[in-house]
N, C-alpha and C positions, 0 to 999 in steps of 0.2 A: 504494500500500500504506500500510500504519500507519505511524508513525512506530517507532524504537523506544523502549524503557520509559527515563525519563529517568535517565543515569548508567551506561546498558552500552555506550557508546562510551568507549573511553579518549580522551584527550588524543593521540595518536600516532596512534591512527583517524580522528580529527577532523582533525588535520592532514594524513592524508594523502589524504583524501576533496576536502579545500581544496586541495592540491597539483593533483589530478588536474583540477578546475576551471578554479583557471588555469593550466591547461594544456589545457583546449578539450575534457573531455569528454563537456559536455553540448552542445558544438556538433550542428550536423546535418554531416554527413560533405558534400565535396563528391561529386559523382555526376559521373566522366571519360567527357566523351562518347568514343566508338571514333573513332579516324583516321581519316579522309576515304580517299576511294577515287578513284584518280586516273579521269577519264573521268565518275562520278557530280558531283564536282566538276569544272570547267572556266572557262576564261577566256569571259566570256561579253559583255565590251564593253569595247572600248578608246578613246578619245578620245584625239587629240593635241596640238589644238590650240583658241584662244579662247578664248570662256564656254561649258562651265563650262575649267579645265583642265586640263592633263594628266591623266585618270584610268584604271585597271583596274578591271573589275567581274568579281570571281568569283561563280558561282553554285553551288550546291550544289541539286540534280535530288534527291539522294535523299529518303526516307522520314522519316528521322532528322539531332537534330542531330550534327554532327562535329568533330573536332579540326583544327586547320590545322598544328597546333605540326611546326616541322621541313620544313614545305612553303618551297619556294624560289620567288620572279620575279626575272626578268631582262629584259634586251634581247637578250641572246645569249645560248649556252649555256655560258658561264663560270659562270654565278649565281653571282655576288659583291654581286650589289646588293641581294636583302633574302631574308632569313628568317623565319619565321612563327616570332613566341613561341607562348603562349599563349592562341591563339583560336578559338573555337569560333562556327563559323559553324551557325544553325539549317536545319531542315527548310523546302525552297523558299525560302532565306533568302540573303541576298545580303552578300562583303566587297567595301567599298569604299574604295579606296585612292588618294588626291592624291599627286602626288609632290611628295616632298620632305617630308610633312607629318608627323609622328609616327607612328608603327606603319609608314610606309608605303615604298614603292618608292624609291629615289634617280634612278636613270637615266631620261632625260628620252626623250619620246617624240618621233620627229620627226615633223613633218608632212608630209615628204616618202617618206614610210613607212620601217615599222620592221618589227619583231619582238617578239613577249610569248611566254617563255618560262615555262613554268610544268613545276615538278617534284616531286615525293614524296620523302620522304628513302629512299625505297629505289631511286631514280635513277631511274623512268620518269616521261619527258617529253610535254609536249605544249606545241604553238608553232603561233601564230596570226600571219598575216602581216597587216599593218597597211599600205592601201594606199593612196598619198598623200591629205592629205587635200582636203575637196571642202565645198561650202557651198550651200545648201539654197535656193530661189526668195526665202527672204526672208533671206537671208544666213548664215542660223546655219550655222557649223560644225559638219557630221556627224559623229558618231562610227560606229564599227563594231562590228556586233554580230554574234556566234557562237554556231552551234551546238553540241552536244557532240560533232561530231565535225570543229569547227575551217573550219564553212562559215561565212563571213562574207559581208556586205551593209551597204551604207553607209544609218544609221538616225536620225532625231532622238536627241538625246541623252535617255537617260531612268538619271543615275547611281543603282543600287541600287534601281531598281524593275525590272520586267518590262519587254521591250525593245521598240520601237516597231516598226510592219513599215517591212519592205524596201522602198528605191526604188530601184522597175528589177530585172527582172531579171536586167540585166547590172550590179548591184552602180553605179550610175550614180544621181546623183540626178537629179530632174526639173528641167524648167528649160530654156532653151537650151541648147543643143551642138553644133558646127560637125564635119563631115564632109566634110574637104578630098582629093578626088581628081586623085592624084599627074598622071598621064596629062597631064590639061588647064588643072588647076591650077583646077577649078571648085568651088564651096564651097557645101555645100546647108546652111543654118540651120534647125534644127528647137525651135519653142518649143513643148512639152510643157504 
């Protein structure tokens, strides 16, 4: 629009026009994304152990982005070890968390398996079992990766991208592995 005509602003309009400025209100408002929805979101890899290490990967499956704020992990269902400030994880978009690192988890994952507990502040849970860990035909340590309804399979690590396929369908990587029958005490080695 026009300006107005110069002089029909008092001094008291002008300053209180200056107030409201700095005071933010020609910012752009921020835009709250909606809270996450337990099951849209989910624990979607865990790692326990080596390069990279200890890490959780949440995923977020739905449409839109989401709030985490108030979301809880754990190792058990105590959740005392970390709460979501502030974060909004995007659509198809991945939080990833080091322990120990800022933002992130404290309680250390073992590599003799664990638990990744994950909860909404209106108390529903979901817990992925972490099953010891295991190391891949050229050494790397497997992580585990899950689907939204907490099926797991031991995968190359892939932190905060899309998750690598499955080795084995019994959750097994490839490689040697010995099949000791008790009976005779005879040992079939099988390299994959």
């Amino acid at each position: 629009g026009d300006m107005p005509p110069a002089g029909s602003l008092s001094q008291s309009d002008i300053d209180l026009i200056a107030q409201w400025i700095d005071e933010g209100a020609l910012e752009t408002p921020a835009i709250l994304a909606s809270p996450c929805e337990m099951g849209v979101v989910y624990v979607s890899e865990g790692h326990t152990s080596g390069d990279p290490e200890d890490y959780i990967e949440i995923y977020n499956a739905g449409t839109d982005s989401c709030s985490l704020e108030g979301f809880m992990l754990d190792d058990s269902d105590s959740f005392e070890d970390f709460t979501f400030g502030d974060v909004t994880i995007a659509a198809s978009g991945y939080w990833l968390g080091y322990e120990d690192a800022e933002g992130s988890f404290g309680s250390g994952l073992s590599s003799e398996g664990d638990e990744i507990w994950f909860s909404d502040p209106s108390g529903n849970t979901l817990m992925v079992t972490l099953e010891p860990s295991q190391e891949g035909q050229d050494g790397t340590q497997l992580s585990q990766s899950f689907d939204a309804d907490g099926v797991g399979c031991y995968t190359t690590p892939t932190p905060g991208m899309e998750n690598s396929e499955c080795y084995g369908e019994e959750n097994s990587p490839p490689g040697p592995f010995a099949l000791t029958y008790p009976a005779n005490r005879d040992t079939l080695v099988i390299d994959m």
